[in-house]
MARBA-3410 file (N, C-alpha, C, O; in Angstrom, 1 decimal):
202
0.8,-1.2,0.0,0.0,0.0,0.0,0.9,1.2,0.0,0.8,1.9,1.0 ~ 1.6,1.6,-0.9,1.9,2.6,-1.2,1.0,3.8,-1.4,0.2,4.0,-2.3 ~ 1.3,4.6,-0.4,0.8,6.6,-0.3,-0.4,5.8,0.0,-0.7,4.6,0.0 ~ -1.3,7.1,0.3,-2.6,7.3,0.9,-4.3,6.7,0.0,-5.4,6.4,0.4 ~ -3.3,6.7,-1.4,-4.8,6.6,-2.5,-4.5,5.7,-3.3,-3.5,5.8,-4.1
-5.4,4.2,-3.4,-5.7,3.4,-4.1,-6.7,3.7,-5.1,-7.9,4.0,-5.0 ~ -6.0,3.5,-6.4,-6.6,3.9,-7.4,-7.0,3.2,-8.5,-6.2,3.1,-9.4 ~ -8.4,2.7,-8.6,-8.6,1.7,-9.2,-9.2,1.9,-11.2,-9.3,2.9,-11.9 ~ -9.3,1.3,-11.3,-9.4,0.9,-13.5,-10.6,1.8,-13.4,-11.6,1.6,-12.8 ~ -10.3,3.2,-14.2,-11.8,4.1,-14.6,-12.5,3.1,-16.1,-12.0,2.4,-17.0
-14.0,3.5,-15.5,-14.9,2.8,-16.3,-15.3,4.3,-16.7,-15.2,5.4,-16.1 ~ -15.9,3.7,-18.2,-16.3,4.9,-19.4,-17.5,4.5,-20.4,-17.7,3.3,-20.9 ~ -18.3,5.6,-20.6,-19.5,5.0,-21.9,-19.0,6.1,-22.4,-18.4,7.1,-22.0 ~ -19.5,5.3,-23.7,-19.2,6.4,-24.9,-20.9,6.7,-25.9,-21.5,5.8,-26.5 ~ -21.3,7.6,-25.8,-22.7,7.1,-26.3,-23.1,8.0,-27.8,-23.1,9.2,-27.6
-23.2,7.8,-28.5,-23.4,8.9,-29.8,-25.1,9.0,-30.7,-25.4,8.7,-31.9 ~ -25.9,9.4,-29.7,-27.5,9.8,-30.0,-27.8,10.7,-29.9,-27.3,11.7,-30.3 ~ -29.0,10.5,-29.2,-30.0,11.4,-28.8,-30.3,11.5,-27.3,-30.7,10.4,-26.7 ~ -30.2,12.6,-26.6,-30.5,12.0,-24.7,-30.9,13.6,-24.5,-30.9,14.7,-25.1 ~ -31.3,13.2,-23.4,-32.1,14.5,-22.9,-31.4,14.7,-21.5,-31.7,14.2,-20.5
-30.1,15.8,-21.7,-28.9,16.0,-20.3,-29.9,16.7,-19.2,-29.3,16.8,-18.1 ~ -30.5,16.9,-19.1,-31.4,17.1,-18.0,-31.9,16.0,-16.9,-31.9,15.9,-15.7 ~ -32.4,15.1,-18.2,-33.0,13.8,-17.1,-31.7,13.0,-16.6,-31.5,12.3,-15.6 ~ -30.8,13.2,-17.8,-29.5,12.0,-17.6,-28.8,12.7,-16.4,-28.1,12.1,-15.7 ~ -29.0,14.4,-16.2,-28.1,14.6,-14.9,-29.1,14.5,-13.4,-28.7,14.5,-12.2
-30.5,14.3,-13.9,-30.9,14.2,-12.3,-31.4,13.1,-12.4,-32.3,12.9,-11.6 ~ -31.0,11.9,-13.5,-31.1,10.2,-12.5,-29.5,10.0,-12.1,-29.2,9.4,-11.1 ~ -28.8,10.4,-12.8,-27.2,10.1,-11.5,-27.1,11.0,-10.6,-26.5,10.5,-9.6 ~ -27.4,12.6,-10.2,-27.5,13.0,-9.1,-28.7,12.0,-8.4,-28.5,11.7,-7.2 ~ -29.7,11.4,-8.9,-30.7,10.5,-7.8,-30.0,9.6,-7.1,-30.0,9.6,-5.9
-29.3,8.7,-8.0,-28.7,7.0,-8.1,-27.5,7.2,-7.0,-27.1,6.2,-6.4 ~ -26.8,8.6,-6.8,-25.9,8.7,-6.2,-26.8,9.1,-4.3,-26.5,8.6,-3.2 ~ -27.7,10.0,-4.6,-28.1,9.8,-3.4,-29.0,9.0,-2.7,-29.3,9.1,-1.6 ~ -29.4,8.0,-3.7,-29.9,6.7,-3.2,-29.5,5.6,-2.2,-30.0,5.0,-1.2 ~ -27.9,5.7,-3.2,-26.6,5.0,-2.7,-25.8,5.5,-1.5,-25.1,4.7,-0.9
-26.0,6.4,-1.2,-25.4,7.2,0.3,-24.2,7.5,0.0,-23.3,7.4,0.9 ~ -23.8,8.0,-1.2,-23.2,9.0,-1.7,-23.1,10.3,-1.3,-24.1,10.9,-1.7 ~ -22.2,11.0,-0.5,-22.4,12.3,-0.3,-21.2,13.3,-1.0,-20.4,12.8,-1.8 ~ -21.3,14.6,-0.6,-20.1,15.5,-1.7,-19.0,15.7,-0.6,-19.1,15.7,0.6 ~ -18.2,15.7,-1.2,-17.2,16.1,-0.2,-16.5,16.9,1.3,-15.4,17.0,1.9
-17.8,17.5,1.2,-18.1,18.0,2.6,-18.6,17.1,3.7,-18.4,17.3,4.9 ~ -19.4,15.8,2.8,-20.1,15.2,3.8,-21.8,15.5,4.2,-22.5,14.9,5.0 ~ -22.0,16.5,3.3,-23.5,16.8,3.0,-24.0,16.0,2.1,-23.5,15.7,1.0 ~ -25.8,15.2,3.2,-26.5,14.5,2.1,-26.8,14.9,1.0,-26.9,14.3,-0.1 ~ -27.2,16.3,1.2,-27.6,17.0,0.2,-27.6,17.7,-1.1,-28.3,18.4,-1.7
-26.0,17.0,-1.3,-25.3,17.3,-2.3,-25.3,18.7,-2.7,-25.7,19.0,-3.9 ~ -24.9,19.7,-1.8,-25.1,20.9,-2.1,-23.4,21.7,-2.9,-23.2,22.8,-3.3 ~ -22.2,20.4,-2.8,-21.1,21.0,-3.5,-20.5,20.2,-4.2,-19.3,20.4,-4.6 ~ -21.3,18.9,-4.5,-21.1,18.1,-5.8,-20.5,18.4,-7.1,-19.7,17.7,-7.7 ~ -21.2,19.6,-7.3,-19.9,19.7,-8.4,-19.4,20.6,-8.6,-19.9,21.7,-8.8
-18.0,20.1,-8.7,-16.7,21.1,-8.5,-16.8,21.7,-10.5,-15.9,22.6,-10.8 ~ -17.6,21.3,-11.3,-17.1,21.8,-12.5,-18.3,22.0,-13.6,-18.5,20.9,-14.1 ~ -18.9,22.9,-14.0,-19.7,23.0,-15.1,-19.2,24.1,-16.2,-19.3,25.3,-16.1 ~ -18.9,23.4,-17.1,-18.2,24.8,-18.5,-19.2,24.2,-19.4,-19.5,23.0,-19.3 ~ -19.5,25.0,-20.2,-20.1,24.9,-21.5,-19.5,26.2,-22.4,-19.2,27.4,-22.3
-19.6,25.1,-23.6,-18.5,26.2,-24.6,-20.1,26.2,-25.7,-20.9,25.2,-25.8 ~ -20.1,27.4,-26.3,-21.3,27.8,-27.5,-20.0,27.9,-28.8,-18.8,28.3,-28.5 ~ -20.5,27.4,-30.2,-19.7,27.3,-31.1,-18.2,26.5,-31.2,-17.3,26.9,-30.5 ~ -18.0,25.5,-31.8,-16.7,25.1,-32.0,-16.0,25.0,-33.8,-16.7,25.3,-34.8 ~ -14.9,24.5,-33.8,-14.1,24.5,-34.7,-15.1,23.8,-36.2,-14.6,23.8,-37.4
-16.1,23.5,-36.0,-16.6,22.2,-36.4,-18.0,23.1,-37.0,-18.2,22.8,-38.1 ~ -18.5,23.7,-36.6,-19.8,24.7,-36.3,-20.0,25.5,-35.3,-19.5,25.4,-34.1 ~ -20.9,26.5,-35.9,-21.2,27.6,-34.7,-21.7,27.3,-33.9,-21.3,27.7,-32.7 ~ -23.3,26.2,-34.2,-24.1,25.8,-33.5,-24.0,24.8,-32.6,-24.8,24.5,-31.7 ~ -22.5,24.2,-33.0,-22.5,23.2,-31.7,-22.4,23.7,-30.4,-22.3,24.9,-30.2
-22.3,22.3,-29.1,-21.4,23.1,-28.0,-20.9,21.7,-27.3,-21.1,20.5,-27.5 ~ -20.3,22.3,-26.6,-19.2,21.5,-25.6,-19.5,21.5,-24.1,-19.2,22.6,-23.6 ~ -20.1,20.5,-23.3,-19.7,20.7,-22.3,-19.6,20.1,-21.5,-20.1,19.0,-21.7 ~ -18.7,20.2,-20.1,-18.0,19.3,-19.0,-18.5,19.8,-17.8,-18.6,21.0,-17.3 ~ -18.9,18.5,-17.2,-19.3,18.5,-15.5,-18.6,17.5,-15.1,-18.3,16.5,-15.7
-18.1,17.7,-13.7,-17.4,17.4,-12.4,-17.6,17.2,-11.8,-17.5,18.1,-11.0 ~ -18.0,15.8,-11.2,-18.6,15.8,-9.9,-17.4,14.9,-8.9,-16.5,14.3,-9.5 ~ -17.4,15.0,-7.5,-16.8,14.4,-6.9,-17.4,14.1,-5.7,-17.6,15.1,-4.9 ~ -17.7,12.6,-5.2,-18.1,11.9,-4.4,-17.3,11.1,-3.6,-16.3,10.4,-3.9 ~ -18.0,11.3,-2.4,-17.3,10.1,-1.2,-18.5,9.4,-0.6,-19.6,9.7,-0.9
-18.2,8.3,0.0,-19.2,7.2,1.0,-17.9,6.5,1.9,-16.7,6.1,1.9 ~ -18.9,6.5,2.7,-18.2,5.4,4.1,-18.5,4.0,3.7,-19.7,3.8,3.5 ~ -17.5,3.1,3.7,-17.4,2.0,3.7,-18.8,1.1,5.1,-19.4,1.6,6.1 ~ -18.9,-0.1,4.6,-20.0,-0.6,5.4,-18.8,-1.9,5.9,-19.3,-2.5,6.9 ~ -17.5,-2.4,5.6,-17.0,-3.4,5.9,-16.5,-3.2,7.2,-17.0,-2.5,8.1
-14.8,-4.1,7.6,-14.3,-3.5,8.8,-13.1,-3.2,8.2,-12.6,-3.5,7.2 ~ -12.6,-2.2,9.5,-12.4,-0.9,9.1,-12.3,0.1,8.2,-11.4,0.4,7.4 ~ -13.9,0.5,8.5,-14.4,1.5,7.8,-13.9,2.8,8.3,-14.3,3.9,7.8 ~ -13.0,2.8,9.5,-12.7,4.4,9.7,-11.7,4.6,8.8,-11.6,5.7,8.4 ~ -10.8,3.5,8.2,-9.7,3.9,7.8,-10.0,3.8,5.9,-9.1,3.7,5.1
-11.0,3.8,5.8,-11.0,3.7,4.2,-12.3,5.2,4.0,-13.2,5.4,4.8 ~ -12.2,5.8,2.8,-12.9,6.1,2.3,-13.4,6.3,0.7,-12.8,7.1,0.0 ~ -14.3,5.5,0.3,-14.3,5.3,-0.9,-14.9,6.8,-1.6,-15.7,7.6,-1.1 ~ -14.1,6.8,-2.6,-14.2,8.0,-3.9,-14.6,8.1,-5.3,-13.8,7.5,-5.9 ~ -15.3,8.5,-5.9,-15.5,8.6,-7.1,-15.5,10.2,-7.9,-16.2,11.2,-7.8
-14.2,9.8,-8.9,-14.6,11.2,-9.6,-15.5,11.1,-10.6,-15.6,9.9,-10.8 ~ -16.3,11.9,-11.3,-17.4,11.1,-12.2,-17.8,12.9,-12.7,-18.2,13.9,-12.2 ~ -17.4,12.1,-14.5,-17.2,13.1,-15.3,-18.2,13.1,-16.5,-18.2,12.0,-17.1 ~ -19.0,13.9,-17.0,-19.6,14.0,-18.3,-18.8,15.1,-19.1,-18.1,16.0,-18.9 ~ -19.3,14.4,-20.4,-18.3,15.4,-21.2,-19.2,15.1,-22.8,-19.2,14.0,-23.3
-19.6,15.8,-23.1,-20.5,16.1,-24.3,-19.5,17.0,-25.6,-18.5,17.7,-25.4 ~ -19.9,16.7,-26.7,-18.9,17.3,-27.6,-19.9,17.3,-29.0,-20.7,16.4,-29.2 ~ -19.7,18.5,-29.9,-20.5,18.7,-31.0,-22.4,18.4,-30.9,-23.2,17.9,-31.8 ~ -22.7,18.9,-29.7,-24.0,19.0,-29.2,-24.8,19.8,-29.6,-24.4,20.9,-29.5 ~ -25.8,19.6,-30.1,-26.7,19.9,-30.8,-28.5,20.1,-30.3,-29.3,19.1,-30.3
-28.8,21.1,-30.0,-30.8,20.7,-29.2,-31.5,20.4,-30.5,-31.5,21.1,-31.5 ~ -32.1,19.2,-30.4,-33.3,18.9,-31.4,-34.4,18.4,-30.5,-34.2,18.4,-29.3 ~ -35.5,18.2,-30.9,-36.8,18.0,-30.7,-37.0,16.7,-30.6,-36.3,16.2,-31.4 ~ -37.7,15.7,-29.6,-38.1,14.7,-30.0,-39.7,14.4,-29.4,-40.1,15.2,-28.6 ~ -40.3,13.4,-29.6,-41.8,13.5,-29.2,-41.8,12.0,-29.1,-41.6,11.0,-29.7
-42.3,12.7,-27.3,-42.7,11.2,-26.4,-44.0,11.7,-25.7,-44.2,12.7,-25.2 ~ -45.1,10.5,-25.9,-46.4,10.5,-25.7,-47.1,11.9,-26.0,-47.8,12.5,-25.1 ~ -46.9,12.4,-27.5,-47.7,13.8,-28.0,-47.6,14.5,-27.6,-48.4,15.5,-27.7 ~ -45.7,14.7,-26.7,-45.1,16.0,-26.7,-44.0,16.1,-26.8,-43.2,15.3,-26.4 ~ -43.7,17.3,-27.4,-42.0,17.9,-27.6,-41.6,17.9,-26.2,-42.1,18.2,-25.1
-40.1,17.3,-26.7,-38.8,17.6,-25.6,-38.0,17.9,-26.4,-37.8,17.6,-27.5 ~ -37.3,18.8,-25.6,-36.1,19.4,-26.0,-34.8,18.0,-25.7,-34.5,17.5,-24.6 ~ -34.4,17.8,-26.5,-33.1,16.9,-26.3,-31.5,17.6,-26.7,-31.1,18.8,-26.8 ~ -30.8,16.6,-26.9,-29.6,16.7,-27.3,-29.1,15.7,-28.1,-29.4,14.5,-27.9 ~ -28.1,16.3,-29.3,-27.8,15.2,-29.7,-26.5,15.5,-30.1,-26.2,16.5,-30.7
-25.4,14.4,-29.8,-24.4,14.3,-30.6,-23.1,13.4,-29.6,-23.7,12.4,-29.2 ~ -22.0,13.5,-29.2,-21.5,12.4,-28.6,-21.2,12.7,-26.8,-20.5,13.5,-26.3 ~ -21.8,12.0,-26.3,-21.9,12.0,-24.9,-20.0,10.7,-24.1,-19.7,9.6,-24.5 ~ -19.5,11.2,-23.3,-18.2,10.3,-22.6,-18.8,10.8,-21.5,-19.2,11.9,-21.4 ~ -18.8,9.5,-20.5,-19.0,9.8,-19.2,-18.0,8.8,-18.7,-18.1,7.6,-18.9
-17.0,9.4,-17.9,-15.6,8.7,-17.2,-15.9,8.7,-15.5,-15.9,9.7,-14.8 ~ -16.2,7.2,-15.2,-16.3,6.7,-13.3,-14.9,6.9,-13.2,-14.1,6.8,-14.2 ~ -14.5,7.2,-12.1,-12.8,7.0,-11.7,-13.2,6.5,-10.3,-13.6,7.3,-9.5 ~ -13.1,5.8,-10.1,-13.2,5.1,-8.8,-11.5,5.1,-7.9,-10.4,5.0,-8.6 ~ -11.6,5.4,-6.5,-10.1,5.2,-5.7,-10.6,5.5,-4.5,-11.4,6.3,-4.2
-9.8,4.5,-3.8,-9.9,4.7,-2.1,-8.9,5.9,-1.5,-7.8,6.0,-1.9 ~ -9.4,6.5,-0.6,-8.8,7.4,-0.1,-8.6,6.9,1.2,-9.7,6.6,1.8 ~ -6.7,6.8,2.3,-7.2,6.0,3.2,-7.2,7.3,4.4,-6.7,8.4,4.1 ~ -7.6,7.2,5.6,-7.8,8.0,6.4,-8.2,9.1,6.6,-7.8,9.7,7.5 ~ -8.9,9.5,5.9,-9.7,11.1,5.3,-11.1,11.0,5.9,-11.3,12.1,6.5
-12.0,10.4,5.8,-13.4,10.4,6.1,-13.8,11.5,7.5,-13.6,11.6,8.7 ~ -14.5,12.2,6.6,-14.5,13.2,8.2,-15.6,12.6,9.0,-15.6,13.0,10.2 ~ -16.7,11.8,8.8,-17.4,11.3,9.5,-17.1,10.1,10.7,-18.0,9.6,11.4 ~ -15.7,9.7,10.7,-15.8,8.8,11.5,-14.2,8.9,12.2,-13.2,9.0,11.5 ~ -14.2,8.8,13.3,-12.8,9.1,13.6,-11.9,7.9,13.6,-12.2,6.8,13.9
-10.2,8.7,13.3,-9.7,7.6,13.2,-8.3,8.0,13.6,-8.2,9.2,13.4 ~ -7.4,7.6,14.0,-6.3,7.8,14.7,-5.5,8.5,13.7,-5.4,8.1,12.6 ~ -4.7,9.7,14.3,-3.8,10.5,13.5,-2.5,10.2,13.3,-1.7,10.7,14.0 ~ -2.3,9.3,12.5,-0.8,8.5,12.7,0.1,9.2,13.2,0.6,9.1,14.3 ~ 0.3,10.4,12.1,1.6,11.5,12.3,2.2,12.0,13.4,3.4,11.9,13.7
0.4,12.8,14.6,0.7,13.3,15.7,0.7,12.2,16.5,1.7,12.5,17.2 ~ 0.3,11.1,16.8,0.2,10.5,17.8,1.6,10.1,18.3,2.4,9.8,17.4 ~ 2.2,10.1,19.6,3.6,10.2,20.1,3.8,8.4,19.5,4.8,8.0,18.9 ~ 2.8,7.9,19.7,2.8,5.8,20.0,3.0,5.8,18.6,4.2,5.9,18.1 ~ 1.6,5.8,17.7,0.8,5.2,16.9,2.0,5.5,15.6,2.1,4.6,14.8
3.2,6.9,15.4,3.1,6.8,14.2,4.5,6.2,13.8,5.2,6.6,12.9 ~ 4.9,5.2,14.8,5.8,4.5,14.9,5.5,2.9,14.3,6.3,2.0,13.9 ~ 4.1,2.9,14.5,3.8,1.9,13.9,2.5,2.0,12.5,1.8,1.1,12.0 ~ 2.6,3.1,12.3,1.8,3.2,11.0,2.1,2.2,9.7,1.2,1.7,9.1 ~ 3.5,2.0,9.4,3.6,1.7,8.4,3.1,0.2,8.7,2.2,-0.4,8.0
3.8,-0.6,10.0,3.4,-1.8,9.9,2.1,-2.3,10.2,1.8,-3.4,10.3 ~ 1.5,-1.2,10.4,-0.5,-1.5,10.2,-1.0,-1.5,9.4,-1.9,-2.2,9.2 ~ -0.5,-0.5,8.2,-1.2,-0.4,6.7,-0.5,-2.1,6.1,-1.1,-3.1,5.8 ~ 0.4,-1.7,6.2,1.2,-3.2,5.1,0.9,-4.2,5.5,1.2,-5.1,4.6 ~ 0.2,-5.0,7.2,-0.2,-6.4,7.5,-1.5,-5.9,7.9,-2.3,-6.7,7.4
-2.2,-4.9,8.5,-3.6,-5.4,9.2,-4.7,-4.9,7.9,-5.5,-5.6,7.4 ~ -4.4,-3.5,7.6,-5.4,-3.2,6.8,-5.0,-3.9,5.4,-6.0,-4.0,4.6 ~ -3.9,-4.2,5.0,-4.0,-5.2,3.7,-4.9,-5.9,3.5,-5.5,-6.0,2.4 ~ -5.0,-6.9,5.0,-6.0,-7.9,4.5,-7.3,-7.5,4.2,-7.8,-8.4,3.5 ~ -8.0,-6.6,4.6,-9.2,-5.7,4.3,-9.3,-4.8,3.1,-10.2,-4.1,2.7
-8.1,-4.8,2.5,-8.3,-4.0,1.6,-8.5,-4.2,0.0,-8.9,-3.3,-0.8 ~ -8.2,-5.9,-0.3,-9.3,-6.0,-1.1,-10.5,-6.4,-1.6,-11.0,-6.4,-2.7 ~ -11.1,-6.7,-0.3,-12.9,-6.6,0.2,-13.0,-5.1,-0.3,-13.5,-4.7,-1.3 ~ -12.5,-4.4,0.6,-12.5,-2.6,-0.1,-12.6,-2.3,-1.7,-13.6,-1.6,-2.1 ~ -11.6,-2.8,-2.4,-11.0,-2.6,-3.5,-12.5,-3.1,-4.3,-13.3,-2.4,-4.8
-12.5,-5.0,-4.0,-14.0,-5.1,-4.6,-15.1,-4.5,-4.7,-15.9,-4.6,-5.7 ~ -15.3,-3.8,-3.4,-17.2,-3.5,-2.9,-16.9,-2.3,-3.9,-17.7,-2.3,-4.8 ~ -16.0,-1.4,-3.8,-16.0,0.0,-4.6,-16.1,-0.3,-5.9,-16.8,0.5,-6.5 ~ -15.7,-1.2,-6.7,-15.4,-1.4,-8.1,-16.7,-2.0,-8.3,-17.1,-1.9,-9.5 ~ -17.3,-2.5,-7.5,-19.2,-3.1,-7.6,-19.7,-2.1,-7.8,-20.2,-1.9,-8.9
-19.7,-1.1,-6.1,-20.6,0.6,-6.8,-20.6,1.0,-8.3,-21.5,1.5,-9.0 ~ -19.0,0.5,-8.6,-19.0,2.2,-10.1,-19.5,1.0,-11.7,-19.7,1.4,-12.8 ~ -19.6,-0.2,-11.4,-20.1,-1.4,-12.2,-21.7,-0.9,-12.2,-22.5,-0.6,-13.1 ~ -22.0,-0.8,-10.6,-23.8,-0.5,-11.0,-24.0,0.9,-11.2,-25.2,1.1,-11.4 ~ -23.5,1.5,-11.2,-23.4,2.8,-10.9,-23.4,3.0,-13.0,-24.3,3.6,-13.6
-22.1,2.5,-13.7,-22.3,2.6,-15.0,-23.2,1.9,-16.0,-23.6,2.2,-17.1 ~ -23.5,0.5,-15.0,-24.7,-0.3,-15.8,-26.1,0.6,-15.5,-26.9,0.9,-16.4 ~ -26.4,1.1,-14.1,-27.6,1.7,-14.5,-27.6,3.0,-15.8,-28.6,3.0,-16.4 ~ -26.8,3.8,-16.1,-26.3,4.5,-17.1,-26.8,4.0,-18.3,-27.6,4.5,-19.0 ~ -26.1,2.8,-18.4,-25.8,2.3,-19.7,-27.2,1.4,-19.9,-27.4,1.2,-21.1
-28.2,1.0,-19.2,-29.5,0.8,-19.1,-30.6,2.1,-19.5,-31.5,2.2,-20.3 ~ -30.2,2.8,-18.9,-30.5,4.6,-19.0,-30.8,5.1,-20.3,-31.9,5.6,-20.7 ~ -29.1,5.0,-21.2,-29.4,4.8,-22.3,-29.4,3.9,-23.3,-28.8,4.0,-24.4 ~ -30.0,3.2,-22.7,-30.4,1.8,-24.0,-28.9,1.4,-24.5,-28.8,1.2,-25.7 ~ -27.9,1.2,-23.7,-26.8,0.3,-24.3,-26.5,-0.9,-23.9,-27.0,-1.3,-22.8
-25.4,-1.7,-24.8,-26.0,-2.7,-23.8,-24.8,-3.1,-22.9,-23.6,-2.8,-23.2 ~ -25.2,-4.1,-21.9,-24.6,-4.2,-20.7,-24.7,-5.9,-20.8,-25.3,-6.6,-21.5 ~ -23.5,-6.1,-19.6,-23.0,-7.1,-19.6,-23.2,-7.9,-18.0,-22.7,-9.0,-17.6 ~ -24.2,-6.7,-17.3,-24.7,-7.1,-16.0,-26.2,-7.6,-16.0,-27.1,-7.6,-16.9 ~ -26.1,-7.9,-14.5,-27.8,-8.4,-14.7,-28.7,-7.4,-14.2,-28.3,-6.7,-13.3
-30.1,-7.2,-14.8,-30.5,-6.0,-14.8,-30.5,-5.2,-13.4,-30.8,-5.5,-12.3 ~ -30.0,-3.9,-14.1,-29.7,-2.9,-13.1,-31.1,-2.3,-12.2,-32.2,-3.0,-12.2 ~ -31.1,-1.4,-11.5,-32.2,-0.7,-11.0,-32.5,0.2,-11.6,-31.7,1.1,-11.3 ~ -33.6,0.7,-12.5,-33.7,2.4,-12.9,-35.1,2.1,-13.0,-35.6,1.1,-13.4 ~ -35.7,3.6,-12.3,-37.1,3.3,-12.7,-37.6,4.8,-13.4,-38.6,5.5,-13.2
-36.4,5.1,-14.5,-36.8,6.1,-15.3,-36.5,5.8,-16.9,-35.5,5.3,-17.2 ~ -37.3,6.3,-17.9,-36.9,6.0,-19.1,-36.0,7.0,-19.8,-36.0,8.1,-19.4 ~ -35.4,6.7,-20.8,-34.5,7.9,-21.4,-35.5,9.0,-21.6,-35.1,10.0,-21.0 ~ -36.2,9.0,-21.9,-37.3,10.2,-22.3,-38.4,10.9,-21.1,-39.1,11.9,-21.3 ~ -38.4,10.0,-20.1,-38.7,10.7,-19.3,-38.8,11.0,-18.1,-38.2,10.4,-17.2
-39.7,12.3,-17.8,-39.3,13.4,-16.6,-39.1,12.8,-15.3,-39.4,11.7,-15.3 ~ -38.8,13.2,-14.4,-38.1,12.7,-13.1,-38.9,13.9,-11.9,-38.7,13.8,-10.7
END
């Protein structure tokens, strides 16, 4: 266990249709607070979730396209043992490119959609000893404890840590299969949880 952050294989869709970024950003803001996902503060209420929204009008390609990128960054507390000393992370990125609003009609009415190529990047990594909700010994200051830091990460929490490594790499599996159910791609899990359709309102 080398440094503080285990960092595990980012999962990615790549989607090139038609979606409606509205519904697609408030069933993963849902799915996330379903999951007991909170923002970095530690607020349920995801009040600083995301660290990034740019949208560019016009690119190299056309005027009318656009570009844009959101940022979110999430933590949760582990449910295994020792859960003071892990905290699981997800950075989780949309990124839209040559986007386009067209019209589409579900049950005899217009929606406003989008179309053109959607990347959404999970980055999944454990962060160890950070969690502000649960206390956990300060290796550093402690006069005892930080004499034996190293030989606690490298024998005790090793062996917990890839139960850790698994349970987190589960979340961002359902976490992209419900997505990739979301928008009709297909998946390689057994059916996810969503109880919204691409086209409609939330």
């Amino acid at each position: 266990m080398a440094g503080d952050k285990i960092v595990l294989p980012d999962l990615e869709i790549i989607y090139k249709d038609v979606w409606v970024m509205l519904y697609l950003y408030r069933v993963t803001r849902y799915w996330f607070y379903e999951n007991g996902w909170n923002d970095l503060t530690n607020n349920p209420d995801h009040q600083n979730i995301e660290h990034l929204y740019l949208e560019r009008r016009g690119t190299s390609f056309s005027p009318t396209h656009r570009e844009l990128r959101i940022w979110w960054r999430v933590q949760k507390v582990p449910l295994f043992v020792g859960r003071a000393y892990y905290n699981y992370r997800l950075d989780f990125e949309f990124n839209g490119i040559q986007m386009t609003d067209v019209e589409v009609v579900k049950d005899d009415k217009k929606i406003k959609a989008q179309h053109g190529e959607l990347r959404i990047t999970i980055k999944p990594f454990i962060q160890l000893e950070t969690h502000p909700g649960i206390k956990s010994p300060s290796w550093s200051k402690h006069f005892l404890l930080r004499y034996i830091e190293s030989y606690f990460k490298q024998r005790v929490l090793k062996r917990t840590l890839e139960d850790h490594k698994k349970e987190l790499y589960r979340e961002a599996y359902r976490l992209q299969g419900m997505l990739k159910k979301y928008l009709e791609l297909k998946t390689f899990l057994p059916e996810m949880e969503t109880f919204q359709e691409k086209f409609e309102h939330i």
